[in-house]
C-alpha positions as CSV (number, residue, x, y, z in Angstrom):
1,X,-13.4,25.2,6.4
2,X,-12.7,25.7,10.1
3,X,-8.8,25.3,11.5
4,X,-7.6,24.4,15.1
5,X,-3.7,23.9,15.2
6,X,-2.7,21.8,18.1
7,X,-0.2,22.6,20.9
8,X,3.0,21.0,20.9
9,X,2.0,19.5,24.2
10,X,-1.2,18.7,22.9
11,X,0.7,16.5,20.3
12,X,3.1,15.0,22.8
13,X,0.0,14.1,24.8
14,X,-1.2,12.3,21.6
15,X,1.5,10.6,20.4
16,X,1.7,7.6,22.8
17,X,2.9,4.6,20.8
18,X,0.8,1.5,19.8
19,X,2.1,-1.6,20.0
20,X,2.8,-3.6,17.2
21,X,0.5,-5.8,15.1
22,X,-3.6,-6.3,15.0
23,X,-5.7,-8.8,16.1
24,X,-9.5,-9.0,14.0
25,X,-12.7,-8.4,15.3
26,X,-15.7,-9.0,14.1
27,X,-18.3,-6.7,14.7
28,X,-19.6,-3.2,14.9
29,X,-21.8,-1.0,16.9
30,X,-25.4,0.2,16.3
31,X,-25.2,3.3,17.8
32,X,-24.8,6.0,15.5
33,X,-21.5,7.7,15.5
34,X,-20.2,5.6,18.2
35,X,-19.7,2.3,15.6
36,X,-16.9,0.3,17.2
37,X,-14.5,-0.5,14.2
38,X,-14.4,-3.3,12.2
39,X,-11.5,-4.9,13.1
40,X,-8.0,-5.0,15.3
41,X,-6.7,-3.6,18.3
42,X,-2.6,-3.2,18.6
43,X,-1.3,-6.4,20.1
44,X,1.0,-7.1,22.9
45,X,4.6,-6.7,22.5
46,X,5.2,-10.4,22.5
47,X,3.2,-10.6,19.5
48,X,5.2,-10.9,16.0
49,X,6.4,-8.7,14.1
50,X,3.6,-7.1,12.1
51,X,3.3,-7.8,8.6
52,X,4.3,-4.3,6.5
53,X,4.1,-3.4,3.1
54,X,4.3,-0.4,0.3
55,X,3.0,-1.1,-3.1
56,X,2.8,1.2,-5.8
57,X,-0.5,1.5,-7.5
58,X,-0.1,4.1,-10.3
59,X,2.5,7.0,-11.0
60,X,2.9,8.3,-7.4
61,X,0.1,6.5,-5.7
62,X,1.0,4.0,-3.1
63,X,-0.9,1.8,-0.9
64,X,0.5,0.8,2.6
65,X,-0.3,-2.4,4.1
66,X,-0.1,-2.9,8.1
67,X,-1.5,-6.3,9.2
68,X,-5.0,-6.1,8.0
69,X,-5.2,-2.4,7.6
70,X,-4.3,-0.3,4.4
71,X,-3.9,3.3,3.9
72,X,-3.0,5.5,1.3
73,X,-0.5,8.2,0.0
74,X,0.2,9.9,-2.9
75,X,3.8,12.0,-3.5
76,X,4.5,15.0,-5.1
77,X,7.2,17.1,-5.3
78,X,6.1,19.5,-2.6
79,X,5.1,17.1,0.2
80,X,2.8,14.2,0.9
81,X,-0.5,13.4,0.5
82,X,-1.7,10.8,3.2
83,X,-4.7,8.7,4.2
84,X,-5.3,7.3,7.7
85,X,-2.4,6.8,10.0
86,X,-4.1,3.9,11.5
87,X,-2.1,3.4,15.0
88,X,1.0,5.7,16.1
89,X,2.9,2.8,15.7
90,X,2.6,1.9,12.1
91,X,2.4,5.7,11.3
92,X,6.7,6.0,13.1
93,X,7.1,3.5,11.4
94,X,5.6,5.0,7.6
95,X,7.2,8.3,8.6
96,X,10.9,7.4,8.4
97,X,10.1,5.1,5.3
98,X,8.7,7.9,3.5
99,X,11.5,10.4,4.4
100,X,13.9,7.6,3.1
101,X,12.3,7.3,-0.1
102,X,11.3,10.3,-0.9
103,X,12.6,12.7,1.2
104,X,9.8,15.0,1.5
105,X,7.4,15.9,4.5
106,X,3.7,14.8,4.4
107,X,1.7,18.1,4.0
108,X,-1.8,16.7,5.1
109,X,-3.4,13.4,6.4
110,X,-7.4,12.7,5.3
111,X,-9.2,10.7,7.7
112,X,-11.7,8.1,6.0
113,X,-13.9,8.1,9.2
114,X,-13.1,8.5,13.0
115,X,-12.8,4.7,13.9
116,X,-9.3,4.3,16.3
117,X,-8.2,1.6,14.3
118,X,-7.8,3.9,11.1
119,X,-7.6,7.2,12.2
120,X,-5.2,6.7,15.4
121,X,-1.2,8.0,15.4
122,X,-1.8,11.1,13.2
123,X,-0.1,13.4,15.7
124,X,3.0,11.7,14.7
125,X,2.4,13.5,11.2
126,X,1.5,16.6,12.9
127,X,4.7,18.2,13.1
128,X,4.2,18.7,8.9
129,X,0.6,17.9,8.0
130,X,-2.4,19.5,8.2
131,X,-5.4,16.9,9.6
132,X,-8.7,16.7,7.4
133,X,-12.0,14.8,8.2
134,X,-15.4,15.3,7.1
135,X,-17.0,18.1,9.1
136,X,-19.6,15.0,11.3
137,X,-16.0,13.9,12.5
138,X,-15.4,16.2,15.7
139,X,-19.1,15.1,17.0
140,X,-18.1,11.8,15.9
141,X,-15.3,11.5,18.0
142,X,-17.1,13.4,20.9
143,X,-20.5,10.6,20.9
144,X,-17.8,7.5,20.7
145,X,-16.2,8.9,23.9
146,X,-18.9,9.2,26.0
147,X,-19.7,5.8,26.3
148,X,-19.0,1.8,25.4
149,X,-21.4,0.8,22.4
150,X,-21.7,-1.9,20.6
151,X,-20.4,-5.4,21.4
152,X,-18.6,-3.6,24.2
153,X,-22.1,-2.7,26.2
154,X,-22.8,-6.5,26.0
155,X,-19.4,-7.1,27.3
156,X,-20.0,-4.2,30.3
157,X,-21.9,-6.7,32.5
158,X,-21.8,-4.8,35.7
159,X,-23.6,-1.8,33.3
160,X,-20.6,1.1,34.8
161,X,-19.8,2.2,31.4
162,X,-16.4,0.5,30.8
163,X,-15.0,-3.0,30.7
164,X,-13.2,-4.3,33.8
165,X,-10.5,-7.2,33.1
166,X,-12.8,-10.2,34.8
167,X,-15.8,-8.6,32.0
168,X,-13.2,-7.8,28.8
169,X,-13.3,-10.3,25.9
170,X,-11.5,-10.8,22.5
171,X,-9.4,-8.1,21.4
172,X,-10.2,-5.6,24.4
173,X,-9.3,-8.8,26.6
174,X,-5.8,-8.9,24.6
175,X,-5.1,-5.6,24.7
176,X,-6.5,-4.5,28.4
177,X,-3.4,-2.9,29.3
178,X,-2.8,-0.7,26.3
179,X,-6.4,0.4,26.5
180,X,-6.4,1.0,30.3
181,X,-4.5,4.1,29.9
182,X,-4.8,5.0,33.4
183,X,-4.1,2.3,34.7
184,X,-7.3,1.9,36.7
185,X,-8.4,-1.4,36.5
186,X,-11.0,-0.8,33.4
187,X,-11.4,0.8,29.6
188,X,-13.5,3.9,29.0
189,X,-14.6,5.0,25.3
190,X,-12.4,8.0,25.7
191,X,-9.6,5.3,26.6
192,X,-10.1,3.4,23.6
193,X,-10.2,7.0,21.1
194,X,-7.9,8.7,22.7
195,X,-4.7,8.8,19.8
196,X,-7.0,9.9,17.5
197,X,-6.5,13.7,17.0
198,X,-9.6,15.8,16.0
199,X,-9.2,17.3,12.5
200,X,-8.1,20.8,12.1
201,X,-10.0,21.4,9.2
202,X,-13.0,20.0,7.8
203,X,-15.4,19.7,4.5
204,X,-18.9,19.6,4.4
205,X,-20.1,17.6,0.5
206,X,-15.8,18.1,-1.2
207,X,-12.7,19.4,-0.9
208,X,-10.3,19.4,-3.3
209,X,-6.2,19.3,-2.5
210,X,-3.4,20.7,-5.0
211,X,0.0,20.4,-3.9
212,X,3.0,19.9,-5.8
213,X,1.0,19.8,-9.4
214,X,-1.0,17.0,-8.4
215,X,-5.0,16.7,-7.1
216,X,-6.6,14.7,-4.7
217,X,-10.7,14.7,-4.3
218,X,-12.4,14.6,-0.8
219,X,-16.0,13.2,-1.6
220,X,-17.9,12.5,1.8
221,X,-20.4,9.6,-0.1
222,X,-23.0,10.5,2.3
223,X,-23.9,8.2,5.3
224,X,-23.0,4.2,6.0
225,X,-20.6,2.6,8.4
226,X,-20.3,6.2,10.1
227,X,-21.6,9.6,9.1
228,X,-18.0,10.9,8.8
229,X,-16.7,9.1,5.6
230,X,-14.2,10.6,3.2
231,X,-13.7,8.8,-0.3
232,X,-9.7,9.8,-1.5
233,X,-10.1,9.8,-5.6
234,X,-7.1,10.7,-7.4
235,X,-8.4,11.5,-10.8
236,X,-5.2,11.8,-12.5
237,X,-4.2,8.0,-11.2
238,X,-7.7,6.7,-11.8
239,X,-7.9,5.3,-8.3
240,X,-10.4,5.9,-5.3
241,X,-9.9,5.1,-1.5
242,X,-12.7,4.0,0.8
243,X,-12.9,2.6,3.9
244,X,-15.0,0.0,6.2
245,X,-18.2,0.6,4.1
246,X,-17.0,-0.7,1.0
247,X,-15.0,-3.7,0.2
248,X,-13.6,-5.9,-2.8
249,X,-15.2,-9.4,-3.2
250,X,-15.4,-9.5,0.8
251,X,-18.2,-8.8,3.1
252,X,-19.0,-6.1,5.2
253,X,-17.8,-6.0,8.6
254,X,-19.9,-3.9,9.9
255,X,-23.5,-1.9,8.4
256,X,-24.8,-0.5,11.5
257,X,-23.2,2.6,13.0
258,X,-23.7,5.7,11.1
259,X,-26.8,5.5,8.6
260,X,-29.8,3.6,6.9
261,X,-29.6,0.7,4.5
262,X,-30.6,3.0,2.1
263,X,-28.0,4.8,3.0
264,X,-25.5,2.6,2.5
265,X,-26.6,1.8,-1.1
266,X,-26.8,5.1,-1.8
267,X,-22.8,5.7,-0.3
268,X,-21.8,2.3,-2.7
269,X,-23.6,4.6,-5.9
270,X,-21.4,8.0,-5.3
271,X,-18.4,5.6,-5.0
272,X,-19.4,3.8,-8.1
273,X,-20.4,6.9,-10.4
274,X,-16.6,8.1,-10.1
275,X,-14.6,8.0,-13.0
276,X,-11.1,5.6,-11.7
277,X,-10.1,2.4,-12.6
278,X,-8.2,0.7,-9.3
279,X,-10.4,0.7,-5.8
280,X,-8.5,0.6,-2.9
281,X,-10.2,-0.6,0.0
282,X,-9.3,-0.2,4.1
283,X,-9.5,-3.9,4.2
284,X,-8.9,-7.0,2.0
285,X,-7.3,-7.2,-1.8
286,X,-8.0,-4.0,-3.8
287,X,-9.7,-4.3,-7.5
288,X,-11.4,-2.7,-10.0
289,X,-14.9,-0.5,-10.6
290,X,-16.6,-3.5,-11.6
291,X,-15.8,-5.1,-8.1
292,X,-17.1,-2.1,-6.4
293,X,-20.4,-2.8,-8.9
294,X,-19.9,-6.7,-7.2
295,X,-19.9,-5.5,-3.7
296,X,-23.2,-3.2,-4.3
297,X,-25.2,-5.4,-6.3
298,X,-24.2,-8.1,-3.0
299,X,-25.8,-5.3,-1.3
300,X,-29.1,-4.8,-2.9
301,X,-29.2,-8.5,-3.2
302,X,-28.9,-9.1,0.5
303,X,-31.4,-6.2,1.2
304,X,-34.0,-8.1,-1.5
305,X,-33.2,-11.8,0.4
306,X,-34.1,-10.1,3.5
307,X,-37.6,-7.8,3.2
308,X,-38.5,-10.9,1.5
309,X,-38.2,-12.8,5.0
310,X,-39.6,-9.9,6.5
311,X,-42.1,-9.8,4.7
312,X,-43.0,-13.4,5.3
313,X,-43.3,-12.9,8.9
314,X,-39.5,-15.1,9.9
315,X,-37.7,-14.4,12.6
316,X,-33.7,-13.0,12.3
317,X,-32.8,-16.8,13.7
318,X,-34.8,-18.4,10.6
319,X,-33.2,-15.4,8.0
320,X,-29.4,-16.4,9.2
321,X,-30.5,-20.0,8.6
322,X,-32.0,-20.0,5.1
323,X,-30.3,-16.8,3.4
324,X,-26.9,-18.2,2.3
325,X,-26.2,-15.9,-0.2
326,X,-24.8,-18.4,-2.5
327,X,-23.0,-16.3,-5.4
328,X,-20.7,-14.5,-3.1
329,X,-20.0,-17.6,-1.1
330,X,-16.2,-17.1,-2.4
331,X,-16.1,-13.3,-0.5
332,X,-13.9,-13.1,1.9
333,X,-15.0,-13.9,5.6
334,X,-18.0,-15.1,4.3
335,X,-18.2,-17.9,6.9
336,X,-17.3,-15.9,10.0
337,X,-19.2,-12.8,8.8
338,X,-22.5,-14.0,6.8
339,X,-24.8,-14.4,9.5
340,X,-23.7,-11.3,11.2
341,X,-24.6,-9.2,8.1
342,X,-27.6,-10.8,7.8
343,X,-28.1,-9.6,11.2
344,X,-27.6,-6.8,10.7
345,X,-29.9,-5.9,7.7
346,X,-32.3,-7.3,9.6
347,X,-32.3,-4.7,12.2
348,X,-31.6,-1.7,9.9
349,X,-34.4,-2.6,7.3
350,X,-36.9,-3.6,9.8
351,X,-36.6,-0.3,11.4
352,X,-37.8,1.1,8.3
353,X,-40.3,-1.2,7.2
């Protein structure tokens, strides 16, 4: 494992606060490492209140529940065991409900993948917590910052590398002024990663974390949605954590970014071969192993629909018309997300055909 403790004014240079509540996007990049993430920027302070939540799963599990983002953490007697912080925001506002409930400091935070709208506002846990991410995550971060990818190159119309205000659309449009840092008139990558904080110590295949008498599993499922993933499974709780690449009974925001379609399968297998009964998902409602079995087997069966179109010689146009994926027509965001998924299998499997 390698370890880089920040500066203190390293971490006051990270914590700027996020605003307050998410708005969903859609998509996500094709350029490897650089994926843009799946949904939500921090809104404007006019927006409402955001919508804020802690449930407990099993024992001293809980899931947290900002807006359309969820996170993780587990308690033990000697400190805190947390997933992503998702924005500096939500994570000042976790931090002094968890030292009102439980009274203990978190001790490390686990990035799922390097994606701002997970992994942002650790530094506000930095005082405490050690920072762990897959050992792809420091180049991860690195290739996202050097330049827009993704929707946001198709948005960059005057090709200079960042968005201008006039060229800016949906959630970047929203949230210009946050993501202008600088105040310069247009957003850079490194503007739009900039509160997330490299990890100080990395994994390569698994890590495993004992504090406090309990255990937590670090399990990179190989690559997907980015090539930095971290799968949380508490073993003792019979629960897993994954993020972006895995869902229950919704579709996939976004496949391209970090990995093959093979790939992807293969990430959906390790997940499923773990031995836990509740799956808690970034996104969406959480379930059970047999709806991460659902979400796969959508998978293969969206990868057989279109190699068969392929095959045939039709165009993505004619594949997004006449592949309706009937039995998960009850998934979550099928109608906004269905032909973008089929979209998007289209690319990655006719790269490898």
């Amino acid at each position: 494992m390698s370890r880089q403790r920040l500066s203190p004014l390293d971490r006051l240079l990270c914590a700027v606060p996020a605003c307050t509540a998410f708005m969903a996007l859609a998509g996500c990049s094709p350029k490897e490492d650089a994926a843009a993430p799946e949904a939500a920027t921090p809104a404007a302070a006019a927006s409402p209140a955001p919508v804020r939540e802690i449930t407990q799963i099993s024992g001293e599990l809980y899931r947290v529940r900002n807006n359309a983002h969820y996170t993780v953490f587990l308690v033990t007697p000697e400190g805190i065991i947390l997933g992503d912080p998702i924005n500096a925001d939500a994570a000042t506002w976790l931090k002094g409900e968890l030292a009102q409930r439980f009274n203990v400091p978190v001790r490390y935070v686990v990035y799922s993948h390097h994606h701002w709208d997970h992994a942002a506002g650790a530094a506000v846990f930095n005082d405490t917590a050690e920072l762990i991410g897959h050992e792809n995550m420091p180049g991860a971060i690195q290739a996202y910052s050097a330049g827009l990818s993704g929707d946001l190159v198709a948005q960059d119309k005057n090709g200079n590398n960042q968005l201008e205000r006039d060229e800016a659309q949906g959630g970047m449009a929203a949230q210009f002024d946050f993501f202008d840092r600088n105040g310069d008139g247009g957003i850079t990558a490194a503007e739009i990663i900039a509160e997330v904080v490299p990890p100080e110590s990395t994994y390569s295949g698994s890590r495993t974390l004992t504090l406090g008498g309990k255990t937590v599993q670090l399990i990179h499922p190989g690559n997907n949605h980015s090539t930095d993933s971290t799968i949380m499974f508490f073993p003792a709780e019979r629960a897993a954590f994954g993020v972006d690449f895995i869902g229950v009974k919704r579709l996939p925001g976004g496949l391209l970014g970090g990995g093959t379609y093979e790939e992807w399968i293969s990430s959906l297998k390790a997940v499923e071969a773990l031995d836990f009964d509740s799956f808690l998902p970034g996104h969406g409602p959480w379930g059970s192993k047999a709806d991460v079995a659902g979400f796969r087997q959508y998978g293969e069966d969206l990868r057989t629909a279109v190699l068969e179109g392929i095959k045939a010689g039709k165009t993505v146009d004619e594949l997004k018309a006449s592949i309706l994926m009937e039995p998960y027509r009850e998934f979550e965001n099928y109608g906004i997300w269905r032909e973008q998924t089929i979209e998007q299998a289209y690319q990655l499997l006719k790269e490898g055909a």
